[in-house]
C-alpha positions, 0 to 999 in steps of 0.5 A: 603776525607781529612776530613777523614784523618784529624780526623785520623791524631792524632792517624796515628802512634799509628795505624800503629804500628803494621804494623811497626813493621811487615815489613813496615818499612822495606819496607819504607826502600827499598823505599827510597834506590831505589830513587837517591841520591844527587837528587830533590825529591817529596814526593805523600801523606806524611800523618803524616811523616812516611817516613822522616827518610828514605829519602835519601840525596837529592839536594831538598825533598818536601813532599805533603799531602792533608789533614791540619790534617796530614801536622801539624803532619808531621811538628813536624817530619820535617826535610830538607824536605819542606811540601806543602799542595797539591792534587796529581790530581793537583800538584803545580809544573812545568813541569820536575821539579823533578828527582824521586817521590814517594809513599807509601800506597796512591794510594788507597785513591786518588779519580782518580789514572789515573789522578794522575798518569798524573800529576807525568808524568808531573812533573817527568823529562824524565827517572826519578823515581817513585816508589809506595808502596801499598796495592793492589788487592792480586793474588788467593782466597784473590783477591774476599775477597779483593773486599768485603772488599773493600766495607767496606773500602770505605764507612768508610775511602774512601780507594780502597782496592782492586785497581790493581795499578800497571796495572793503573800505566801501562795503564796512561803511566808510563813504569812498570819496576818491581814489588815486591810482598810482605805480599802474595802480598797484597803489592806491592813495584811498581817501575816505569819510567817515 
C-alpha cells in the first residue's frame, strides 16, 4: 500500500484541488477547531501535509505517514509539527502519551481499521479525542453504487470506498459522540472519545 502513495505523492495537490476548493478545506478546517488547544497532538496519515496550516496551537504536534514518498512532500510543508514515518496498525508511542488524534480521509486505506483503531485507544489518554474526516458508505441509493465502486478503487489504489467508519470506530471501543454528514453523506466528520 505505501508504494501506491509513494508514486502519488508528486501530484497529491494538484489532484485534490478541486476537492479543495469544493469544501475540503473547510472541512479541514473544522477538524482542526474541534481538537484542544495548548495540547499534545497526533496527527494518523499526514500523506503531503494538507492539514499543517490548520493544526491548532499545540504543547506538541506530531504528524504520521506510512508512505516515504508522502513524508518528503509533507517536509517541505512543515512547521512546529514533528514528522514520523509510522504504520497506523502499529504506532511507535507510549501508552496515554497524547491528549487528541486525528484523521482525514485515512481510514479508507488502512489494511485493518479495527486494529488501528486499537492502537489510538492505546495512545490516546482516558477521555481524549479522536476526530475522523472520511469518505465513507453513503446512506440510499449511493450506498449499492458505492459498493461497486469500491471494487474499482480497491484494485487501483487499495482505497475501501465504501467503508462504514463510524460504526468500525464504534464496535473497536471508541465511544461515537457525533457525526456530521456532509456532501449527501459520502463524507463524514467522525468524532470520537476515547
Amino acid at each position: 500500500m505505501p508504494a501506491v502513495y509513494d508514486k502519488f505523492a508528486g501530484n497529491y495537490d494538484r489532484a485534490f484541488a478541486p476537492l479543495e476548493w469544493l469544501g475540503l478545506s473547510r472541512w479541514r478546517q473544522e477538524v482542526s477547531d474541534l481538537l484542544p488547544l495548548d495540547a499534545d497532538i497526533l496527527e494518523i496519515g499526514c500523506g503531503a501535509g494538507a492539514n499543517f496550516e490548520f493544526y491548532p496551537r499545540c504543547n506538541r504536534a506530531v504528524s504520521s505517514e506510512i508512505s516515504t514518498g508522502m513524508l518528503q512532500v509533507a517536509a517541505g510543508k512543515r512547521r512546529e509539527n514533528h514528522l514520523i514515518q509510522a504504520d497506523a496498525q502499529s504506532l511507535p508511542f507510549g501508552n496515554d502519551e497524547f491528549d487528541a488524534a486525528f484523521a482525514t480521509l485515512v481510514f479508507c486505506s488502512i489494511p485493518d481499521p479495527t486494529l488501528a483503531f486499537k492502537e489510538l485507544r492505546r495512545v490516546i489518554k482516558p477521555g481524549g479525542r479522536i476526530i475522523l474526516l472520511e469518505h465513507v458508505r453513503p446512506d440510499g441509493i449511493l450506498g449499492p453504487v458505492f459498493d461497486v465502486l469500491n471494487r474499482i478503487t480497491v484494485l487501483a489504489a487499495d482505497d475501501h470506498f465504501n467503508r462504514e467508519t463510524a460504526k468500525i470506530a464504534a464496535d473497536s471501543g471508541l465511544t461515537v459522540t457525533e457525526v456530521r454528514k456532509k456532501l449527501g453523506s459520502i463524507v463524514n466528520l467522525i468524532i470520537c472519545e476515547v
